[in-house]
N, C-alpha and C positions, 0 to 999 in steps of 0.2 A: 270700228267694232266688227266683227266679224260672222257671216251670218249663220243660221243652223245648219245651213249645209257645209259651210265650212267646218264648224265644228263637228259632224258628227262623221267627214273624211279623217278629221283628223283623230278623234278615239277609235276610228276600224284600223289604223293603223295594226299591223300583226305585231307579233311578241320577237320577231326579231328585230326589225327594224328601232322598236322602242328600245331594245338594247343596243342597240350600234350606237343611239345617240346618246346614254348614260355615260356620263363627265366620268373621268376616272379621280377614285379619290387619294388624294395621301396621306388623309388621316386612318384611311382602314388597312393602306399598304404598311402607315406606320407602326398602325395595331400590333400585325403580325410581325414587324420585325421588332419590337419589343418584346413580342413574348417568347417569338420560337430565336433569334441570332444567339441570343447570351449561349443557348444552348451546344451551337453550331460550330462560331465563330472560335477557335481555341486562341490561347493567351496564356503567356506564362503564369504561373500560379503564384509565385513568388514576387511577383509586383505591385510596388504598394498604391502605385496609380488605376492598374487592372484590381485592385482589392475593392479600392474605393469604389471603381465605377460598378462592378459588380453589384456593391451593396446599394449603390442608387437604385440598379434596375430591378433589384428587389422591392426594394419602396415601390418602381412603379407598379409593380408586379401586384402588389397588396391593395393598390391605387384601383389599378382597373379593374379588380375583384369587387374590390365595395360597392364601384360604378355600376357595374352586372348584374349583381342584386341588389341594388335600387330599380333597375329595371327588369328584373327578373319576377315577373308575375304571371307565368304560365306555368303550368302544372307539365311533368313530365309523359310522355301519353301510354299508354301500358303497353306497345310493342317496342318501345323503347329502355323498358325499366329495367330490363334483365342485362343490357349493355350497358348501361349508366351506373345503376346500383354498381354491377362486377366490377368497374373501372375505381368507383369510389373505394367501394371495399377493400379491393386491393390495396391502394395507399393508406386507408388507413389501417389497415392488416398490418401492411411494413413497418409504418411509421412507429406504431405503440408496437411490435415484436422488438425492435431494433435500441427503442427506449428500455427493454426490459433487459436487452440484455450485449447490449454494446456497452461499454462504459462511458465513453466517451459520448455526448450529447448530441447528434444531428440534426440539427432544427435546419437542413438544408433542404431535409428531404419534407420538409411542410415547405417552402419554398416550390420545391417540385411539384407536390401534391396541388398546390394553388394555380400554379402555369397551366398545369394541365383541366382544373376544373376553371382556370379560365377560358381554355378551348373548347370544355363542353358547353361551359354556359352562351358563346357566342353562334355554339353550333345550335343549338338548344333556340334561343333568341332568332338567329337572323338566317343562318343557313340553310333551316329549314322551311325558310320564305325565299331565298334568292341564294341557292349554294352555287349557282352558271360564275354570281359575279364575285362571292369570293373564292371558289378556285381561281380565276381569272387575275385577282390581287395578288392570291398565296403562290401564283404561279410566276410572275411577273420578280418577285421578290428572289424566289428562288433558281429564277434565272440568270436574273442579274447575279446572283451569287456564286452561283453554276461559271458564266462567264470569267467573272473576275478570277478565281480560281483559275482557270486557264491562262491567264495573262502573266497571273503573278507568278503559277510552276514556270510558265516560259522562262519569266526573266531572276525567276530564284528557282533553278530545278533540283539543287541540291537542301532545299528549305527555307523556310521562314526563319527558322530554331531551333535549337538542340532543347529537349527536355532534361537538363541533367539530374533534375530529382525523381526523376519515375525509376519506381524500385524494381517494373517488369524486364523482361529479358526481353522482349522486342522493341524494334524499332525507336531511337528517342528523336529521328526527326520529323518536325510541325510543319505542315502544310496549315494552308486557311483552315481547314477544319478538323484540323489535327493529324491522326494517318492516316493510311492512305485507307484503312477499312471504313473509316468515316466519311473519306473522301466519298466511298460507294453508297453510303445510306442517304445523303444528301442529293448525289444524284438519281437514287428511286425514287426518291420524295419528286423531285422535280419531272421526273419522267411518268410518276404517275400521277401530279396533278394536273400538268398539262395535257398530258393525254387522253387523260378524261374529261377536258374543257374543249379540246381540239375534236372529237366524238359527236360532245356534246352539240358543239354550233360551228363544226365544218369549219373554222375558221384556228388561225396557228400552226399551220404544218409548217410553213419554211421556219418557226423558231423550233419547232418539233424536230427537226432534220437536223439542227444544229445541237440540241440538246443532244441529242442522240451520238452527235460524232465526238460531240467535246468529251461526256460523260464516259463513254468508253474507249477514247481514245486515251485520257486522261489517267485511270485506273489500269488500265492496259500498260502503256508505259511506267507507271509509280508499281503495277508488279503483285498488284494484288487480285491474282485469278480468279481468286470466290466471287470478288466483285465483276469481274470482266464477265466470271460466265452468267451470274445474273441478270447484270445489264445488257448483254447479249439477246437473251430470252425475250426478255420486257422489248427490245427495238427488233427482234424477227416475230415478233407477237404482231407489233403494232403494224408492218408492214405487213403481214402476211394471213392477216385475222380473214380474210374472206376466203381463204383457202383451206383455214383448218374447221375440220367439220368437227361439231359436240365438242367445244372446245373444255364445257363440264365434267365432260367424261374425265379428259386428258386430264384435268384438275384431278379426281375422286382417282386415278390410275397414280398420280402425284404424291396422296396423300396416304396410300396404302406402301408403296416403294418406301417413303419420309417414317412414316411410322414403324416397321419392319427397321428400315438402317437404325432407326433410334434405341428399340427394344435390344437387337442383336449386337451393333455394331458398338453404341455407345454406351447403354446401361450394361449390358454383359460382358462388353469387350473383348467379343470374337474375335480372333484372326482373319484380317482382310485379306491372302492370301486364299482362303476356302471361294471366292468368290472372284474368278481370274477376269470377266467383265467392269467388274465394278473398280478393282486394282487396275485394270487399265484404263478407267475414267479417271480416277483422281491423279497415277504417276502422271500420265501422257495427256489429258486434259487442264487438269487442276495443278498440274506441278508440283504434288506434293508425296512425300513419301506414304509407304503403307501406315507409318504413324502419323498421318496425318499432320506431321509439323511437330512431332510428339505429342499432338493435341489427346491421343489414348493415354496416353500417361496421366494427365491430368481427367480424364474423364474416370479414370478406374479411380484416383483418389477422393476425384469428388463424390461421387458413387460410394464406398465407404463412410468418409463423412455424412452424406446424408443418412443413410442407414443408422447412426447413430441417433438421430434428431430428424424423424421423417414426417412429423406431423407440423410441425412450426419455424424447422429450419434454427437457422442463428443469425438472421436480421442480416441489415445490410452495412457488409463490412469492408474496410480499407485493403487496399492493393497488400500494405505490409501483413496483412491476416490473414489473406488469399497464399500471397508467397509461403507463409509458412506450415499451414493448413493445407494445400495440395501442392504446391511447388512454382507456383504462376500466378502472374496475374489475375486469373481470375478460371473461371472453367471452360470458356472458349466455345461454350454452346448456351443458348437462351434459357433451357426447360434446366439442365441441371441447375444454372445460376438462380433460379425460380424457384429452386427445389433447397438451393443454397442457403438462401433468403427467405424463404419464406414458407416451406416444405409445400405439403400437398396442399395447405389452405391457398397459399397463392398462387400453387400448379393449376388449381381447380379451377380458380375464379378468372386466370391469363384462359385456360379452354373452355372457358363459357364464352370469352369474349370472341374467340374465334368463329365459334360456331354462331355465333348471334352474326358475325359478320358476312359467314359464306350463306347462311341463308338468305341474308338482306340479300345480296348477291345474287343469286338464282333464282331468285323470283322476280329480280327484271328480267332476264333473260335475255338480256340484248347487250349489244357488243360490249358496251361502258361496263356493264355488269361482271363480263366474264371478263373482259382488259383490267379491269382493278383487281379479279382473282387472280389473272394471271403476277402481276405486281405483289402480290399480297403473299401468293403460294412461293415466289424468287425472295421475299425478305425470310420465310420461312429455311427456305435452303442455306440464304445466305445467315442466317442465327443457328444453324446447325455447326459451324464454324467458327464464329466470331461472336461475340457480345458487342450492340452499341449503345451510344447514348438512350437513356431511358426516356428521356421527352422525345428522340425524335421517332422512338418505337409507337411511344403511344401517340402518335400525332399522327403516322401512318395507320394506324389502327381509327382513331376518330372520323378521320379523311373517309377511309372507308367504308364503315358503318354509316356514315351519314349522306353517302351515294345515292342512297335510298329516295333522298329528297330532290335528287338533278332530275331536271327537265329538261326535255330535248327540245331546239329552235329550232329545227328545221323536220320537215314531216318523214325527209326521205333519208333521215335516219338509221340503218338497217338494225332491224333486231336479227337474234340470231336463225329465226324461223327465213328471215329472207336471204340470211347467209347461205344455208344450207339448202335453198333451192337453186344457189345460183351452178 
């Protein structure tokens, strides 16, 4: 038996140490890949063994929601309500818009809506008592995924698969997570959980170091720039955070540029030609012509369209309604497609969620704080360009609003007060 002074060495024990010896679990690793893979992992559509398993991971999907609330007996706290509510809202905004006037029935997107209020209710439940250890899981997951991804373009660089039923004009070959724009959302994701768990407890930089080379070494050769100069950003951010001073600033100088291109460039569809700097970021940087990939073309039509239906949009609609409605898959930027789906009621309630996120953000004011803006302000640039999967949009948005509840392990942590005296 052991005596009080034993025992009362071992409860001073500090708050890192007691984490170093937390067992790693794989039932909370398995959690996250139950909910967030289906999303991730692409699969031909057409398959009646990928149909099936689909609809199992449904059922679980429904499974671990009931589980949540059964345990779900905390009240949500009122600086959280204006990000929670917006996220709810939104889904069900779409959900019943899309009922009204789709014809065709999508009970997929209550599916969706579920996955993701399964991410709030665990964020809500557990994250907010111990988010160190599940980034630490969600990071591990998305590593390993990260990895594999580079093993399999190795040894299949020409693809997994042809998509021959996708009615878009790009790309029909499947890597793991489909193209190669996806391939770059997956690696944000993974570049900003772990970065902010690596922050957090000083511990993970040689997986850090490799996430960093695979992830843009990876999108870099498959050719998709948007995502290279993204993830770019996000890995001379992470390196370079004690050199850049008011890194807020650079944020808020971000979001005045992002807004200005979006007002002039894409709602009005100015000639990028008038602006001989910026026409030499996107030919000689971004690789892409002054049409942006013809992406204005589609951005004038969807512009139009909205115009038509600017209060409620026309729900969310299949690739073949996109094609014939603006000419494309789909509008090739986040806000019109938001605007597409779900007019200003969804516009509204997607920039409520942001700004509920950048303030969480700036009131830590320390590196984690401004490293997940930095992340956060790059998935922005890169939705100026591409549209991605919708879980793994708002999975990065949860991640980050709920930063708010990381605790630092170690004391000599820099916030950004001690950056900028060094």
């Amino acid at each position: 038996m052991k005596s009080s002074e034993e025992l009362n060495a071992i409860n001073a024990k500090p708050e890192v140490q007691m984490h170093q010896e937390a067992s790693f679990s794989w039932n909370l690793l398995g959690l996250y890949a139950l909910l967030i893979c289906p999303f991730i992992i692409a699969y031909p559509q057409n398959s009646s063994i990928f149909y099936m398993l689909s609809r199992g991971m449904q059922l679980l999907c429904v499974t671990i929601w009931l589980t949540l609330q059964f345990y779900n007996n905390l009240r949500i706290s009122l600086e959280n309500k204006i990000f929670v509510y917006s996220v709810h809202a939104w889904w069900i905004f779409l959900i019943c818009n899309t009922f009204m006037q789709v014809p065709t029935r999508q009970f997929t997107l209550i599916y969706y809506w579920i996955t993701i209020w399964n991410i709030l209710l665990i964020a809500k439940l557990y994250m907010t008592r111990d988010l160190v250890r599940h980034l630490y899981h969600v990071g591990i997951l998305f590593s390993f995924l990260v990895y594999l991804n580079v093993i399999l373009y190795v040894l299949f660089p020409d693809g997994l698969w042809v998509d021959t039923e996708w009615l878009g004009n790009g790309d029909k070959t499947r890597y793991l997570f489909g193209n190669y724009n996806q391939t770059g959302i997956v690696g944000l994701i993974a570049l900003l959980i772990w970065g902010a768990y690596t922050f957090l407890t000083g511990r993970g930089y040689k997986n850090m170091f490799w996430l960093m080379v695979c992830n843009l070494g990876v999108v870099a050769i498959m050719g998709s720039m948007t995502s290279t100069v993204g993830i770019l950003i996000i890995c001379l951010y992470f390196l370079l955070h004690k050199r850049i001073k008011h890194p807020f600033r650079w944020v808020s100088i971000f979001f005045t540029v992002y807004i200005l291109f979006f007002v002039i460039i894409v709602w009005q569809g100015k000639n990028l030609q008038e602006w001989p700097l910026l026409t030499d970021f996107v030919v000689n940087v971004l690789h892409k012509n002054i049409t942006f990939t013809h992406r204005t073309y589609l951005w004038f039509s969807s512009v139009k369209l909205i115009m038509d239906s600017p209060i409620i949009g026309y729900g969310a609609r299949d690739v073949e309604w996109m094609i014939k409605a603006i000419g494309g898959s789909g509008p090739h930027n986040i806000w019109l497609l938001m605007l597409l789906e779900g007019g200003l009621v969804s516009f509204t309630l997607l920039l409520n969620m942001f700004v509920a996120i950048f303030r969480t953000l700036r009131k830590r004011h320390d590196v984690v704080g401004s490293y997940v803006a930095v992340c956060i302000s790059v998935l922005l640039l890169m939705s100026l360009f591409e549209t991605y999967n919708t879980i793994c949009f708002f999975f990065i948005l949860i991640i980050a609003y709920y930063m708010r509840y990381a605790k630092k392990e170690q004391e000599e942590i820099p916030t950004l007060n001690d950056t900028e005296n060094e």
